[in-house]
N, C-alpha and C positions, 0 to 999 in steps of 0.2 A: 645864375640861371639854373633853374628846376635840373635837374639829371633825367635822361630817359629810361623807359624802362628796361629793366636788365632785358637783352634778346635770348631766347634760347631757342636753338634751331636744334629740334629733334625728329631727324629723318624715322620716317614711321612706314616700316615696310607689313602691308596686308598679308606677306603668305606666315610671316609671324605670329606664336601668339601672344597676347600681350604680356608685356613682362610686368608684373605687380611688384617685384622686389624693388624693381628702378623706378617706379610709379613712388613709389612710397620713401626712397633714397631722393627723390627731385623736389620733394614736396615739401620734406624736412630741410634740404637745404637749402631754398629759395624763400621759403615762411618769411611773410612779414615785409616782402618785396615785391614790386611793381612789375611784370612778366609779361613780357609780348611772346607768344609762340607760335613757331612754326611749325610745321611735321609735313610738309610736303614740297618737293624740289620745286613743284611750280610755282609757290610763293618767294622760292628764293631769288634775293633781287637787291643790287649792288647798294651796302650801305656804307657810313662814313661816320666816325668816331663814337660809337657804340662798344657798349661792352655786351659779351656775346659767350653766353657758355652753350658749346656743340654735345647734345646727347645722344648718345649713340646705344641701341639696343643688338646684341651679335650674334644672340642665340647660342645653340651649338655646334654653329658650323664655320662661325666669324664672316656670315654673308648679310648684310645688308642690304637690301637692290635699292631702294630708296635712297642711300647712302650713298650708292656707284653715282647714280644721277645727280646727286647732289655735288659731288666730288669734281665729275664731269663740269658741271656749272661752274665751281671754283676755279679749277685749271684751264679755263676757256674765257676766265673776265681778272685779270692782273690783274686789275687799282678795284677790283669790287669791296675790301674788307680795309680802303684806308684811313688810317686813322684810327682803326678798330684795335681793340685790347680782349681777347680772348684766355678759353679754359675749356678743356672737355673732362668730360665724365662717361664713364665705358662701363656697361656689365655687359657679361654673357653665361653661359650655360654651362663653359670649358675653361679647363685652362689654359688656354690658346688663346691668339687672337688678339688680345685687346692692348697691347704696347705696341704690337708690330701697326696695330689699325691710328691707333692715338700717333704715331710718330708720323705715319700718312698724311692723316689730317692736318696736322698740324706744320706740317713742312709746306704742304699746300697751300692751306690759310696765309701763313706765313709768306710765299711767296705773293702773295694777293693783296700783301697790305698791313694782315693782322699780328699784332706784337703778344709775345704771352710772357706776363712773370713767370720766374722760378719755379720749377713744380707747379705745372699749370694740368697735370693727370691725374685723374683722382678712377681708379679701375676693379671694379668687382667681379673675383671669376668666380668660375661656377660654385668653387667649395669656398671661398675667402680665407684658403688659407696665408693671401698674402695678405691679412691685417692681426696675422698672430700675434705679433710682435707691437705693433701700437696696443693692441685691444690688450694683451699684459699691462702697458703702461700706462692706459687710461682704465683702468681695473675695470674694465666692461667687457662685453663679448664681440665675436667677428661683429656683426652686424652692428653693434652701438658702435665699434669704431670706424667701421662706412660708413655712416650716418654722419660721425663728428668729423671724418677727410671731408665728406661734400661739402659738405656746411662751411667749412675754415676753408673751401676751395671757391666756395661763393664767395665769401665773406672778400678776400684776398683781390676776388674779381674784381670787388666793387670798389674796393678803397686803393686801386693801385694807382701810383705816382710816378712817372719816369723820372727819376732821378738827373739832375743836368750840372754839367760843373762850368766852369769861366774856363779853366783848361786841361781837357781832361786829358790824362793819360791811360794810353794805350800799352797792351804788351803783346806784342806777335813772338807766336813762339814757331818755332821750325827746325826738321832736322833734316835737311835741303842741301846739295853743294851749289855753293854763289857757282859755282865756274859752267855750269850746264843746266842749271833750276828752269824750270817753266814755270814753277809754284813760283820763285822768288823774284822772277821777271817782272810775273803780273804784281805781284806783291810791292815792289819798287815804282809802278805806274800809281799804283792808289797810294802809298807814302807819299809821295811826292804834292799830293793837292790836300793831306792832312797835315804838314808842319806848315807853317807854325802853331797854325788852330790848335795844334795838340803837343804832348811831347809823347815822343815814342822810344820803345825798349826794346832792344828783339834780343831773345836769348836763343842759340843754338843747341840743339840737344844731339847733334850726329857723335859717332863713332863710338856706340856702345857704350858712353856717358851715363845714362838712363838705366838704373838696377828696378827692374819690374818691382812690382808688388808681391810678393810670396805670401800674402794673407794672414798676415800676423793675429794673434786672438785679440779679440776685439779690446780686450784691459790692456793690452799692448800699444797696440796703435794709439788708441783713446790716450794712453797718459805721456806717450813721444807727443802728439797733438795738444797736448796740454801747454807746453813749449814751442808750438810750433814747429814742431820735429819730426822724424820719422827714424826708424829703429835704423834703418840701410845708407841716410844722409845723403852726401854726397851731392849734386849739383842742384837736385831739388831741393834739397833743404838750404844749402848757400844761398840759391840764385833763383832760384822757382818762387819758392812761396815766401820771401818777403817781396816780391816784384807783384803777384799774386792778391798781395795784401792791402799794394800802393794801389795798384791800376784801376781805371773805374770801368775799361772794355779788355779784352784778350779776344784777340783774333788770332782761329787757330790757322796755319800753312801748309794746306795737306796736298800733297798730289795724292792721287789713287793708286793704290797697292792692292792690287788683286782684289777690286771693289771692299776696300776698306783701308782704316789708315793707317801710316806706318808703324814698327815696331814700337818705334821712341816714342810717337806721338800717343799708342795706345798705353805704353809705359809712363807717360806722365799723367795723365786722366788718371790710373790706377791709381798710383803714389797722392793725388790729390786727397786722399781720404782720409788720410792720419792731420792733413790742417781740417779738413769738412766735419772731423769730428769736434771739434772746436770753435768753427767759424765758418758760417753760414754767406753766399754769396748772393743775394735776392740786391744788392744794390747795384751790382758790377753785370755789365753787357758780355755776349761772347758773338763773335763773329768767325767768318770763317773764310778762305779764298780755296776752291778745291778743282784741281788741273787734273783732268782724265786723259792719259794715252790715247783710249778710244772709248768707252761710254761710262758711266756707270756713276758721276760725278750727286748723284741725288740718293745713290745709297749710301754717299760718306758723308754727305751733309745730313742726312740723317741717324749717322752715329754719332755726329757732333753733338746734335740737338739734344735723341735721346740721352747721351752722358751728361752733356753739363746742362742741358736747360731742366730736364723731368729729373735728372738726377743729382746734378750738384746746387742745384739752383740759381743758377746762371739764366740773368733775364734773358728772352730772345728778340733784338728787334730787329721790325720790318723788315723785310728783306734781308735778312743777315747772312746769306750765302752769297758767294760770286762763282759762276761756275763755269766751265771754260774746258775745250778739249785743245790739246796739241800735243803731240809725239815726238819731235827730233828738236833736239837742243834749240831753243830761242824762236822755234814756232811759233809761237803763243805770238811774237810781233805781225804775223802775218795775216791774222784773222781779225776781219772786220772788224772794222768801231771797237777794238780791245779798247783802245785809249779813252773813246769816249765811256766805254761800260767803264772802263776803271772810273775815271772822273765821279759817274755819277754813284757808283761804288764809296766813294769816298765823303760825297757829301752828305749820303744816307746815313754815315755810320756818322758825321757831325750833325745833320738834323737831330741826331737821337742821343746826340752824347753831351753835347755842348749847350752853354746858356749862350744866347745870343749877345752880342756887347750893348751896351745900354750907351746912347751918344749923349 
């Protein structure tokens, strides 16, 4: 069957004026492909397994009004983006603005349906001095190396594959106590409807187990990564990252710690970077279950996302948060349809993980 045309929905706000850098950054990375476009919320309107790159224009002030409405429309239609595989591309005027706006979006979409491979942000700020370091290594300058991210962000768009196994393994990581968890409550409800379909791993990281990152120079890291190592070892390097290396999802087990996630949990994302120097994760899912006291459970699924999906390359699918409030010890049993959200919880992360059995 023919492919449809790539979608690009680029909210186009009038008090703007128009941006020509990103005009001319769109044109080289879509070159030679099929382009349905939108630019205004009115046209937005619920589709279903499309590939879909979101452009965003932010100016200097990272306001979009076009964008708000648009956004609005997403958080207001759940199943509008299912089956959809998504990418954004972000310039603006500043250097502000365009992670914090890209992590929005995409957390949004995401909840609506839309799956993004690994490094699915590709973001031009005002000065581009965040493409220093590629434009070195593609011996061209900032702007030839914006040009070559969009382009390999298109390109990625078009040809991605969810990868699917006969039984895949999971690795939940957590640094939780069993004896009063809420994280691990709910955590044990959706276990329970993944084995046997899967095998699963959970490694604990409590009690100060987890030696942070102290940012070793990059020949450092790089040649401990060479081995699969890290300069500080210890349970990441035993137990992390060959588990790491097997698994084809990690689901991470965060309650919320002062709207972000805990020490250990941020100490292991850290430590990831001495294997990411080495081994790239675009084939492996990351999921997440995140338990708020009282609110805030959508600013740590968004540190998930931004760390390992824009940053380590960890696909994201559908749905990949489960998120949930409860405060006193084993609450989390007493709120509504927990069980049934886990269940369905459960089977999203095998719709997306697993090859179906063949009779």
């Amino acid at each position: 069957m023919e492919q449809q045309p790539l979608l690009v929905i680029m909210p186009e706000d009038g008090a703007q004026i128009e941006n020509a850098r990103l005009q001319q950054i769109l044109q080289y990375a879509v070159k030679d492909y099929p382009v349905e476009l939108w630019r205004k919320a009115e046209q937005f309107m619920p589709v279903q397994n499309r590939r879909i790159l979101f452009v965003l224009n932010l100016g200097a002030d990272g306001v979009n009004l076009e964008y708000q409405k648009l956004l609005r429309q997403i958080r207001r239609q759940p199943t509008c983006f299912t089956g959809c595989t998504g990418a954004v591309l972000i310039d603006a005027d500043s250097e502000l603005y365009t992670k914090a706006i890209g992590r929005e979006l995409v957390f949004a979409a995401n909840c609506s349906g839309c799956l993004f491979p690994g490094k699915p942000l590709v973001e031009g700020t005002g000065s581009l001095d965040n493409f220093i370091v590629q434009a070195r290594n593609l011996d061209t300058d900032k702007l030839g190396a914006y040009r070559h991210a969009a382009r390999a962000l298109v390109e990625q768009l078009l040809t991605f594959q969810l990868p699917l196994h006969r039984k895949p393994q999971i690795l939940a990581v957590h640094a939780s106590n069993r004896a009063t968890s809420n994280t691990l409550t709910l955590w044990r409800k959706v276990k329970q409807h993944l084995e046997p379909a899967c095998t699963v791993q959970e490694i604990s990281l409590q009690n100060g187990s987890v030696i942070d990152c102290n940012g070793c120079p990059y020949q450092t890291c790089r040649h401990f990564g060479e081995t699969c190592s890290c300069f500080y070892g210890g349970v990441i390097v035993e137990e992390v990252y060959p588990a790491i290396l097997d698994c084809d999802g990690l689901i991470m087990l965060c309650p919320n710690y002062n709207d972000a996630v805990s020490a250990n949990l941020s100490a292991f994302i850290n430590r990831l970077t001495a294997l990411f120097s080495q081994v790239r994760f675009y084939d492996k899912a990351v999921f997440c279950l995140v338990v708020s006291g009282y609110s805030g459970g959508d600013i740590v699924a968004k540190q998930i996302l931004g760390a390992l999906n824009m940053n380590k390359t960890f696909l994201l699918p559908a749905r990949f948060a489960l998120l949930a409030t409860a405060n006193d010890p084993f609450s989390i049993n007493r709120i509504a349809e927990i069980d049934q959200r886990a269940e369905e919880f459960a089977q999203n992360m095998l719709a997306q993980l697993r090859k179906e059995p063949t009779t």
